[in-house]
C-alpha positions in Angstrom: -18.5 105.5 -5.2 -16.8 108.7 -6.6 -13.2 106.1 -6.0 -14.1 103.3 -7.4 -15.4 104.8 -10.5 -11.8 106.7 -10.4 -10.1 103.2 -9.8 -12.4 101.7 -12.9 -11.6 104.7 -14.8 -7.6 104.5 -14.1 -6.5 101.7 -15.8 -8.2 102.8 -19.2 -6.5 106.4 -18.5 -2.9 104.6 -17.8 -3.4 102.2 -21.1 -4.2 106.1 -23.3 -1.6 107.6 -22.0 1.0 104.8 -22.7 -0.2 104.6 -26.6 -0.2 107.5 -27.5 2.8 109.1 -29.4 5.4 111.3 -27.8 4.2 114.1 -30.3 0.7 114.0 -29.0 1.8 114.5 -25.1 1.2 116.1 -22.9 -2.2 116.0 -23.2 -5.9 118.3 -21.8 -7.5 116.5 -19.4 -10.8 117.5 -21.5 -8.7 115.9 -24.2 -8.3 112.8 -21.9 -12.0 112.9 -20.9 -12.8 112.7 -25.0 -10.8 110.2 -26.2 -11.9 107.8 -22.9 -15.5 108.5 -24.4 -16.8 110.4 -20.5 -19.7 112.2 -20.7 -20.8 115.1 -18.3 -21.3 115.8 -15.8 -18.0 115.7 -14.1 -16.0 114.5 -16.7 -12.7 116.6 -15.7 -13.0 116.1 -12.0 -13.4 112.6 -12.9 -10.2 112.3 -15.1 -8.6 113.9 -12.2 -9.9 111.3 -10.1 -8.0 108.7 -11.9 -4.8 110.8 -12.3 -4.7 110.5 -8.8 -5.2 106.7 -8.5 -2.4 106.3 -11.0 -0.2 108.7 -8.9 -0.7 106.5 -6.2 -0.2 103.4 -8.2 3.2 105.0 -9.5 4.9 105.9 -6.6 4.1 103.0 -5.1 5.6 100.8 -8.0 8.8 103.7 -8.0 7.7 104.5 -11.6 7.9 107.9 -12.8 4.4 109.9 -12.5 2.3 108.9 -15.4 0.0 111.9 -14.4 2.4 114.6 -15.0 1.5 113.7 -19.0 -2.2 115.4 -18.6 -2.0 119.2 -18.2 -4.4 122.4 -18.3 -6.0 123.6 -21.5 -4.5 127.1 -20.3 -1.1 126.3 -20.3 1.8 123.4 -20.2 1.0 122.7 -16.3 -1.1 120.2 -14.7 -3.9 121.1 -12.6 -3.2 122.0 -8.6 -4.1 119.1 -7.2 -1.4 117.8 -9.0 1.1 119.2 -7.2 -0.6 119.1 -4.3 -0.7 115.1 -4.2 2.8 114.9 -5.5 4.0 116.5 -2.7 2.2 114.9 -0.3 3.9 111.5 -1.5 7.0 112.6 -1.4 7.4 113.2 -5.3 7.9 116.8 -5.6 9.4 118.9 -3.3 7.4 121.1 -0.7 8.6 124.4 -1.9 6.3 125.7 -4.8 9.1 127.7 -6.0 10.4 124.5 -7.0 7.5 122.7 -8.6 7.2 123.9 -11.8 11.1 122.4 -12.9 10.3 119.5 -10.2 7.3 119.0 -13.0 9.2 119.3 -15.8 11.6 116.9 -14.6 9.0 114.2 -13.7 7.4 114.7 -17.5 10.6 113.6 -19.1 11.0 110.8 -16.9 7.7 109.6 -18.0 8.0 110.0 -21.7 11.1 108.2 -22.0 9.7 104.9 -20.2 8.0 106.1 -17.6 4.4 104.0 -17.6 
């Protein structure tokens, strides 16, 4: 239930993301949860959910990460699972040493035509 509700909630997340201005992104996920009108409970683990269906989605199409455009409300980073899945499909490298510029790297490539 919890993945098709993440695969529902995905292509509503991808269509935000891509119309919003470059000078609004990166986005919060509690910011993403708003404007796609979620109520609690759940609504970050939710958004999360669908991040992780479009990351999927992404590297599947060999389209930059559309994900890496939602981050933390404490900082400019995405959450852990973020990293976590984009390592495991092969889009950031294994060392976290290396993620944060593998991240930063990945952002750019989706604001300038990534979705």
């Amino acid at each position: 239930m919890e993945s098709q509700a993440a695969t529902d909630l995905a292509p509503r997340l991808r269509a935000l993301l891509e119309g919003l201005p470059e000078a609004q992104l990166p986005i919060t996920y509690r910011q993403a949860a708003e404007a796609l009108g979620l109520s609690p409970p759940r609504t970050i683990q939710r958004v999360a959910l669908a991040l992780e269906a479009l990351m999927r989605e992404d590297v599947a199409a060999g389209r930059p990460l559309i994900a890496a455009l939602v981050v933390s409300r404490r900082g400019e980073l995405p959450r852990a699972g973020f990293f976590e899945l984009a390592v495991e499909l092969g889009r950031l490298p294994a060392a976290p040493a290396e993620h944060v510029e593998a991240y930063r790297r990945e952002r750019e490539k989706a604001l300038n035509g990534g979705g």
